[in-house]
PAMARKE-437648 format. One record per residue (C-alpha): x, y, z. Coordinates in steps of 0.001 Angstrom, whole numbers, padded with zeros to 6 digits, always signed. Layout:
// residues N
XYZ ...
***
This chain:
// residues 197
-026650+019063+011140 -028534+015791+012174 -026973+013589+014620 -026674+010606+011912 -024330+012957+010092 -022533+013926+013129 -022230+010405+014020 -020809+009585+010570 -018036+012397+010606 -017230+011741+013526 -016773+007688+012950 -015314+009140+009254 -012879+011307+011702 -011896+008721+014247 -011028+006367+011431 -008829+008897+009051 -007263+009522+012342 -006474+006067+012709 -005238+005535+009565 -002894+008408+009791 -001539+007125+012693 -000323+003792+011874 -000095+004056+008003 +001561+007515+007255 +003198+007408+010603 +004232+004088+011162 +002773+004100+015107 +001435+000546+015131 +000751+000130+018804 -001296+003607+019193 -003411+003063+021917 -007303+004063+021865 -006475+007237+024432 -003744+008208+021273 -006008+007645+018522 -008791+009295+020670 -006402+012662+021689 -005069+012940+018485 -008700+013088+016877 -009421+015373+019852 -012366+013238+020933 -013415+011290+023995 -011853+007353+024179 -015597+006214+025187 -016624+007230+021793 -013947+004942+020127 -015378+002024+021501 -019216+003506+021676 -018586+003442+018028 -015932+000748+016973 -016590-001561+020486 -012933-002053+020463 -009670-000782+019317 -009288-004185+017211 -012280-003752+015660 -011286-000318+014597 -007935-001463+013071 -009874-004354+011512 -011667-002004+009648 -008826+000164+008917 -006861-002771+007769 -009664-003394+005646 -010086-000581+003737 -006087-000302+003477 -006716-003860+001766 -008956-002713-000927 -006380-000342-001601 -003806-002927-002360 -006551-004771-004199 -007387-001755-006856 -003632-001464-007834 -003711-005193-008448 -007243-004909-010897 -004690-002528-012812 -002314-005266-013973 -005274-008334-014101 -008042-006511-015883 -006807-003956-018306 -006608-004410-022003 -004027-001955-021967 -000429-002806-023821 +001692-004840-021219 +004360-002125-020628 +001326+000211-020351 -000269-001782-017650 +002778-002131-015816 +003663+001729-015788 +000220+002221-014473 +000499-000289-011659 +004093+001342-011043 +002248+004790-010415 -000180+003276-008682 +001632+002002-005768 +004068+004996-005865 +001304+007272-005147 +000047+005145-002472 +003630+004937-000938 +003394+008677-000632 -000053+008849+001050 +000538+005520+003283 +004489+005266+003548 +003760+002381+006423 +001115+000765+004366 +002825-002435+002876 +004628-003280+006408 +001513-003057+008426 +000320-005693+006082 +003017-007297+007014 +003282-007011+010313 -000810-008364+010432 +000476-011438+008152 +003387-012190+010736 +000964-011850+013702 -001474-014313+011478 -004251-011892+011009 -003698-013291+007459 -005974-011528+004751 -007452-012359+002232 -005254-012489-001520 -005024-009887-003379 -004658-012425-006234 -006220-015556-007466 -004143-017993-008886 -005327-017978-012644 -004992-014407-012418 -001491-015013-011523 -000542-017665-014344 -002222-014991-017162 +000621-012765-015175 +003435-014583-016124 +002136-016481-019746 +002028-011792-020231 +005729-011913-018995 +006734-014855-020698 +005262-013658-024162 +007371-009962-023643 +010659-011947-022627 +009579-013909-026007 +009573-010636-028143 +013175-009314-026205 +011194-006494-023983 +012443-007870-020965 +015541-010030-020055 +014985-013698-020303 +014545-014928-016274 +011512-016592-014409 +008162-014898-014408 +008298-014806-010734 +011817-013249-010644 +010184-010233-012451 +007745-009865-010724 +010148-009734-007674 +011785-007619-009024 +009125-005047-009722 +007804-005361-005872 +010922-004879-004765 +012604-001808-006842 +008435-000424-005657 +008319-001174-001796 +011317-001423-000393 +012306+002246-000036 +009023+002902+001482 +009138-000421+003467 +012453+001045+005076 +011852+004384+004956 +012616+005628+008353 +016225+003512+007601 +016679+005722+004988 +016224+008922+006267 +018258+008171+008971 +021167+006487+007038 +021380+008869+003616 +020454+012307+005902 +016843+012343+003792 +014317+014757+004905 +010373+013627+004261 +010202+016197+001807 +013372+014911+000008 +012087+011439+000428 +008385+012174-001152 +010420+013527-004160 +012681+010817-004345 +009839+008491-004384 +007405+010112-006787 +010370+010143-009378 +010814+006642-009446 +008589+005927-011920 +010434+005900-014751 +013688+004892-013043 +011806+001452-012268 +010663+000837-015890 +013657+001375-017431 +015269-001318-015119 +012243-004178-015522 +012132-003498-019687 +015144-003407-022167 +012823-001381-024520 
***
């Protein structure tokens, strides 16, 4: 193997590592000695290849971005029926709630500390959102309310069990297993609440 590609998997390694760390487990102040032990490699390498430790969330918190981004292309660039774009979007995010649980409240957390990222949305993006809304509440597909409140609605019924997760488990006596079940079924529980038919 050259040392270019060893370089790369282990920069690939270091990151994924990283990732797992504070998105699927939720362990936002991991050090660079705990990102480094539980990759199994030397810390010097972390910065030898990242400089920092906030460079290397940087460009985890990047890539989790882009993430978020490509579930939002879903709903703003598909021809797809409006319910149909919707159900995909729902999907979408579930699945990334099962492979990132901590995903959405690292994002937050980043906003709150005003690492603010870029949108996800652009604003005439948004108002083609709700005329789409508007015109289903028009043909009685979903209950007459404000654009925004649906859309609400639809973020919240998605995030919030992941958002809380560890809550959850705690409170209800959920296992992870239970709780990655619970989640991927949700699908259909969540479009049956946001459309009357």
């Amino acid at each position: 193997m050259s040392n270019q590609s060893k370089k790369d998997q282990t920069q690939e390694l270091i990151k994924e590592t990283a990732k797992n760390l504070f998105f699927v487990k939720g362990k936002f102040d991991a050090t660079t000695q705990e990102i480094a032990d539980a990759a199994g490699v030397n810390r010097t390498l972390i910065n030898y290849y990242f400089r920092s430790r906030d460079n290397l969330i940087q460009i985890i918190f990047d890539e989790a971005q882009k993430v978020e981004h490509e579930k939002s292309e879903i709903i703003m660039n598909s021809d797809l029926p409006f319910k149909e774009k919707i159900a995909q979007f729902i999907e979408g995010s579930l699945s990334t709630s099962l492979q990132y649980p901590y995903l959405e409240t690292y994002i937050v957390s980043q906003i709150n500390k005003g690492n603010c990222q870029q949108r996800d949305i652009e604003e005439d993006e948004l108002n083609k959102l709700y005329k789409e809304v508007e015109a289903e509440m028009e043909l009685g597909n979903i209950e007459k309310m404000k654009p925004i409140q649906f859309v609400l609605n639809m973020i919240s019924l998605l995030v919030f069990p992941s958002a809380v997760r560890p809550l959850l488990m705690e409170n209800l006596m959920i296992e992870e297993e239970e709780f990655d079940k619970i989640i991927s079924e949700r699908k259909d529980i969540i479009l049956n609440m946001l459309f009357k038919n």
